[in-house]
C-alpha positions in Angstrom: -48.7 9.7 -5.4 -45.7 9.7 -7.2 -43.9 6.2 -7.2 -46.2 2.9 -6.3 -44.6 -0.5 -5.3 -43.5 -1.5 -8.4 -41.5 1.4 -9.3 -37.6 1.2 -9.5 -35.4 4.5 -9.7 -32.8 4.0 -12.6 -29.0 3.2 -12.3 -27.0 6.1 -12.1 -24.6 6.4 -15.2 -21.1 6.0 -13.1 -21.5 2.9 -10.9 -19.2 1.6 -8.1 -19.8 -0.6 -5.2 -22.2 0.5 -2.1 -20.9 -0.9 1.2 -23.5 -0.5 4.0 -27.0 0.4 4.0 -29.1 0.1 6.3 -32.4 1.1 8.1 -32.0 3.4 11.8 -34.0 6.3 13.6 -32.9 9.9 14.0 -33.9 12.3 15.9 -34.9 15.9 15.0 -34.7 19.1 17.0 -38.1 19.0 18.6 -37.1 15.7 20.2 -39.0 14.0 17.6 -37.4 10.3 16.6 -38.2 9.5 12.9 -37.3 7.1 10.1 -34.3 7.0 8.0 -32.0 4.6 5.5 -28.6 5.4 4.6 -26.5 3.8 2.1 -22.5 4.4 2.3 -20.1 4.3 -1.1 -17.3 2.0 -1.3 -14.7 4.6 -2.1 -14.2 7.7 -0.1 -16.6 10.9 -0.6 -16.7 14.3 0.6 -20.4 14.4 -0.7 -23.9 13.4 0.9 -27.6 13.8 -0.3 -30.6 13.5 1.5 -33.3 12.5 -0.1 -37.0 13.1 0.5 -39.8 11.0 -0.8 -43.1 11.6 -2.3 -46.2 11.5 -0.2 -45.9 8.4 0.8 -42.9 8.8 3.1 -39.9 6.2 2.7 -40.9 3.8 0.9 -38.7 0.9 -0.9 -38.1 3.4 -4.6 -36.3 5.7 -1.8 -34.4 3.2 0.0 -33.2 1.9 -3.2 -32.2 5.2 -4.6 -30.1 6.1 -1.6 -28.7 2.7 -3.0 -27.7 4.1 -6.2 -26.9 7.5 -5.0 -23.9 5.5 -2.9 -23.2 3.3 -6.0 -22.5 7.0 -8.1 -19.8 7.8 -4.9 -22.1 9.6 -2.7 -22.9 8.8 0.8 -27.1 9.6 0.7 -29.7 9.1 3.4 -33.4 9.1 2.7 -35.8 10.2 5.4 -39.7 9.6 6.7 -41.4 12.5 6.9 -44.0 11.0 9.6 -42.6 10.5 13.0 -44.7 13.2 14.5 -47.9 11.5 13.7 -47.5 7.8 12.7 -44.4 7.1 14.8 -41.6 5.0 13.7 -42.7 2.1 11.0 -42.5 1.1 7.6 -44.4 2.6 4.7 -45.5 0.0 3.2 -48.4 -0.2 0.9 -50.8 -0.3 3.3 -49.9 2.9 5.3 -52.7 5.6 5.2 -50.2 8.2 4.2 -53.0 11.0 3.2 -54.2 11.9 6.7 -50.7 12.1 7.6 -49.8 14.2 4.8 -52.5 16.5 5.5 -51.1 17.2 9.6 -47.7 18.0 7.8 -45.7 21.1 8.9 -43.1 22.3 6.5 -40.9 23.7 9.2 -40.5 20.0 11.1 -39.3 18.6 7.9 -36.5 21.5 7.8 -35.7 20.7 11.5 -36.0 16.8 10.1 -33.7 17.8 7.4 -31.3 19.6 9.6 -30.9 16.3 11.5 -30.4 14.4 8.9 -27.6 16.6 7.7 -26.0 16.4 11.0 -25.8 12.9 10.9 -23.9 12.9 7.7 -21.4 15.2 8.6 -19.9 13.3 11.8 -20.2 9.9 9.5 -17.6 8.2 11.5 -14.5 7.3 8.9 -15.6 9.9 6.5 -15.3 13.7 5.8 -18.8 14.8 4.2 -18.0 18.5 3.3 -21.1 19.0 0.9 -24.7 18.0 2.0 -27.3 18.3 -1.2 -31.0 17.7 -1.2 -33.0 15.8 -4.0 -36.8 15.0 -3.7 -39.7 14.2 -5.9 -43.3 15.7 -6.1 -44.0 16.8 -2.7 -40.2 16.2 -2.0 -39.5 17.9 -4.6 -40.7 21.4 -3.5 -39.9 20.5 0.1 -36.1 20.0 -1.5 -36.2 23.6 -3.1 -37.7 25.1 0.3 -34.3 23.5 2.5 -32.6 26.5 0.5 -33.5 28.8 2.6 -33.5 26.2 5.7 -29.9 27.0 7.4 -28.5 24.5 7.3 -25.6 25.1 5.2 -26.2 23.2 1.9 -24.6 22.8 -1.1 -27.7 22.9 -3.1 -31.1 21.5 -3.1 -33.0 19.2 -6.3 -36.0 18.5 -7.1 -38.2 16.8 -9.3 -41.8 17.7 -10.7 -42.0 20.1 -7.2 -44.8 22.2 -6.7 -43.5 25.5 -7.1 -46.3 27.3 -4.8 -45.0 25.0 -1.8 -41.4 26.6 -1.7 -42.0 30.2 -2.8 -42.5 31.6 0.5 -38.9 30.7 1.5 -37.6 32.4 -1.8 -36.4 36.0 0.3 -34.1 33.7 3.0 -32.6 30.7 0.3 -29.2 30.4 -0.2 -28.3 27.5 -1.6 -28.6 27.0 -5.5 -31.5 24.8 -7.1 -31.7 22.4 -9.9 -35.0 22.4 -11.0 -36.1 19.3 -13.1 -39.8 19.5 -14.6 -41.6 16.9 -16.5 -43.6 19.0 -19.7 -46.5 16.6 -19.5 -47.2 17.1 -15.6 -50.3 18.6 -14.3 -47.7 21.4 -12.6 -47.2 23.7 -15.6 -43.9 24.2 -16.9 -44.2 27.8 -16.9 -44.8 27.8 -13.2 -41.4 26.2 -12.1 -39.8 28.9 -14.9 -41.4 31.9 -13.2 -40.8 30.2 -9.7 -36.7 29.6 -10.7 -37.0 33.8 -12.4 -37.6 34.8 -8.5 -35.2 32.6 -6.9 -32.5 34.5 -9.4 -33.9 37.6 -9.0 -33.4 36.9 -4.8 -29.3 36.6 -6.0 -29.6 32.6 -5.9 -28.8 30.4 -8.7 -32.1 28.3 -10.0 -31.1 25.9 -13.1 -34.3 24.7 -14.7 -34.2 21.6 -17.1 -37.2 20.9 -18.7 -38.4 16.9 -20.5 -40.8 18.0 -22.6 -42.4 14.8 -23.6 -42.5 13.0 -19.7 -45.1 12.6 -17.5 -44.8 13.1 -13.7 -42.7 10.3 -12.3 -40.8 9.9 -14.9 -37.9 8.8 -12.6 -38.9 5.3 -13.1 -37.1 2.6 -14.7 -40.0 0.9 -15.3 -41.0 3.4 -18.3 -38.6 2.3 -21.1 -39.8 5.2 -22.9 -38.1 7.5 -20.6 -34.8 6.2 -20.5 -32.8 9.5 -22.3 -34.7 11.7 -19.8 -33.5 9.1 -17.0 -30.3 8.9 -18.3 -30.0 13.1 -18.7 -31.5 13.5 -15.0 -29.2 11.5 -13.3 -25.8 13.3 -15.1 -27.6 16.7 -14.4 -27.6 16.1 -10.7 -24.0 14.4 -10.3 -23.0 17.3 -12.3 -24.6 19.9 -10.2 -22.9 18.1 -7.0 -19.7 18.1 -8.3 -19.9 21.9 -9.8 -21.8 23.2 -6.4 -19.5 21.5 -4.0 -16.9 22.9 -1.1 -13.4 23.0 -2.6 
């Protein structure tokens, strides 16, 4: 897995305030009703992120990331990827995530995505005009894959992704990528730079930032050691938003 319970995601380098969060249930395409948590900035944003978790689904490091996603000025909602096969519940430390992972479809997390992104663009009081994606290990690939997902995205993020879980989608992306790869993972760097070389080669922009000394789950304010690469991470996606947004 990626995060456990005691991980925290780091704070983002420009803070304001967030004004609402909150837990509520979507519902997909298919008909299918699944977890979410939003969290809403304090100032007015054209901007959204969704955000999709590691294998264990949403879990609290997600919840409070969509926190301080809204505390950098960006309205962000963080999704379950589970509804299909463990219903609507929390996922906690005691949810057998592994059998559910292994009955996931990639397509019902595009048509999960595309729900999500719906939701965020008739936010009632706002104007979302650019919808991102950031996710981490599994999320992370599944992230890269909404590319190609239709739905109209700004771009798509991803941390420490498998690169063999989003290749397929490579002919039909559209959106641009940050790619952001730990050097100590057990995915080898040279994988997400020859994954990133076919995206560009498909006509699609694929940035690729490389921490040569962190681990996988590096994203963790926890591991003091990792604070520059925190620190870097977080300005590399705030700057991708704001360079990869509608005008």
């Amino acid at each position: 897995m990626c995060f456990g319970d005691d991980a925290r995601p780091p704070l983002p380098p420009v803070r304001g305030g967030a004004v609402d969060s909150d837990d509520i249930v979507l519902t997909s395409a298919d008909g299918t009703d699944f977890s979410a948590f939003y969290a809403h900035p304090d100032s007015p944003s054209e901007t959204g992120v969704i955000v999709l978790p590691d294998v264990r689904g949403l879990h609290a490091f997600y919840k409070e990331l969509a926190q301080r996603f809204a505390e950098a000025g960006v309205h962000a909602l963080a999704i379950d990827y589970f509804g299909r096969t463990a219903g609507v519940g929390p996922r906690d430390a005691e949810f057998g995530f592994r059998e559910h992972v292994d009955q996931m479809d990639y397509d019902n997390t595009t048509l999960d995505v595309g729900a999500a992104a719906g939701w965020l663009r008739i936010l009632p009081g706002a104007s979302v005009t650019s919808v991102f994606t950031v996710g981490f290990c599994l999320g992370g690939a599944l992230s890269w894959r909404q590319s190609a997902g239709e739905h109209g995205l700004a771009g798509c993020m991803g941390f420490y992704g498998r690169p063999d879980r989003a290749a397929d989608g490579i002919g039909a992306m559209t959106a641009p990528l940050l790619l952001l790869a730990a050097g100590q993972d057990r995915t080898p760097v040279a994988d997400v730079e020859a994954f990133a070389e076919a995206v560009r080669a498909a006509g699609v922009e694929a940035e690729v930032h490389v921490y040569p000394d962190a681990v996988h789950s590096f994203f963790d304010r926890k591991q003091a050691e990792y604070q520059e690469d925190r620190d870097d991470a977080w300005r590399r996606m705030l700057d991708f938003m704001a360079r990869n947004r509608a005008v």
